[in-house]
C-alpha positions in Angstrom: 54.4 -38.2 49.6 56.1 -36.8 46.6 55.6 -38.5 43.3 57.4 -36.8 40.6 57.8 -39.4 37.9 58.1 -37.9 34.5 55.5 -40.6 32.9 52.8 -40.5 35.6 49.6 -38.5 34.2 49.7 -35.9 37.9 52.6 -35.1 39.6 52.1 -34.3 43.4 54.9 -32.6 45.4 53.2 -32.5 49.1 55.6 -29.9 50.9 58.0 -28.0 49.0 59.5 -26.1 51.9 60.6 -29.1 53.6 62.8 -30.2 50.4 64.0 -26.3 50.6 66.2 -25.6 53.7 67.7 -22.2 54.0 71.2 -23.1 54.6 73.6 -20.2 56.2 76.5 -19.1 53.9 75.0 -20.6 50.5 71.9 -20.4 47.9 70.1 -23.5 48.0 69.2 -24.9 44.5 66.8 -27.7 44.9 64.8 -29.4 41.8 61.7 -30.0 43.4 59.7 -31.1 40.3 61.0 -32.0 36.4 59.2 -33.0 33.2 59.3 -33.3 29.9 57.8 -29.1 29.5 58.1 -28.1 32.6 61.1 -27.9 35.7 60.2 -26.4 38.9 62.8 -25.1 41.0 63.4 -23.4 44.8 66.1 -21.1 45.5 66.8 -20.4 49.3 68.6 -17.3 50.5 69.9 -16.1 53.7 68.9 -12.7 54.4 71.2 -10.2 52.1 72.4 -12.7 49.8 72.2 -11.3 46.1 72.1 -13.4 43.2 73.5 -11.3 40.4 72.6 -10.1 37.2 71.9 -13.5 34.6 68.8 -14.9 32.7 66.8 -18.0 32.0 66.7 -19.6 28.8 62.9 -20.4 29.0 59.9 -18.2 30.1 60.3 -17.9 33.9 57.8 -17.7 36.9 59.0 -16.3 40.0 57.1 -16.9 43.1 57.9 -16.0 47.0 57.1 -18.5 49.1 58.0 -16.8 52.5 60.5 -14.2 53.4 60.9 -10.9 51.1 63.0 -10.5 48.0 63.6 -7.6 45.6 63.6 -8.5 41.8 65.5 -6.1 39.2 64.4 -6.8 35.6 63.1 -5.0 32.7 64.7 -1.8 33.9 61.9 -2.4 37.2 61.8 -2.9 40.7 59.9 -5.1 42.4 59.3 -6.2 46.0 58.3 -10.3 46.2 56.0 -10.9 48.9 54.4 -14.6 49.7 51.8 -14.9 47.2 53.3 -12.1 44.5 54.1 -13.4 41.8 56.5 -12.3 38.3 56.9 -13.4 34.5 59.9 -12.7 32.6 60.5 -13.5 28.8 62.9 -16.2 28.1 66.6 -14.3 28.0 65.2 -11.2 30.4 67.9 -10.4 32.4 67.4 -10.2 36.3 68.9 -10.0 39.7 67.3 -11.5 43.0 68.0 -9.8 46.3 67.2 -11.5 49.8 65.7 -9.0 52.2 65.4 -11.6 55.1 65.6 -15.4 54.6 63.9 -16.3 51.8 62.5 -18.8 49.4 61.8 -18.5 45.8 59.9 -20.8 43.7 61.0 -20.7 40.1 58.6 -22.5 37.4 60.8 -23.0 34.0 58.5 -23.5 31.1 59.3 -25.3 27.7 
């Protein structure tokens, strides 16, 4: 069950995986949660895919969910591991590298 209406007072998303699906050839982008301060996203890469060089517009949190991922930001570094987990400033610049298939979940905050 997934309810993610914007008014309710909880939101509950019960498997955010399953609405995730690494797809061969392409980056999934799927909105798995949105309100009115905070939007939840999961990107999924095939192994080696590289998301280049951008930023956010709000404070990001970047979370691996399964797979491994190497995150350049802040003139880092850093390996992404299930359960590791990143906070850049609102207009950091970063890039995203897929070391195997991978999804990341991406929490924008207002």
């Amino acid at each position: 069950m997934t309810n993610t209406e914007p008014d309710a007072p909880i939101t509950v998303v019960d498997d955010v995986l399953k609405l995730a699906p690494i797809e061969a050839g392409k980056l999934g982008h799927f909105t798995v949660l949105k309100s009115e301060d905070v939007r939840v996203v999961v990107l999924a890469f095939e192994a080696g895919f590289v998301l280049k060089e951008h930023a956010a517009p709000k404070t990001l949190l970047m979370q691996a969910l399964d797979g491994a991922l190497r995150v350049t930001a802040g003139g880092r570094i850093v390996e992404l591991a299930p359960g590791s987990l990143i906070r850049l400033e609102s207009g950091e610049r970063h890039q995203v590298e897929a070391l195997e298939d991978s999804r990341l979940m991406l929490t924008l905050i207002r």
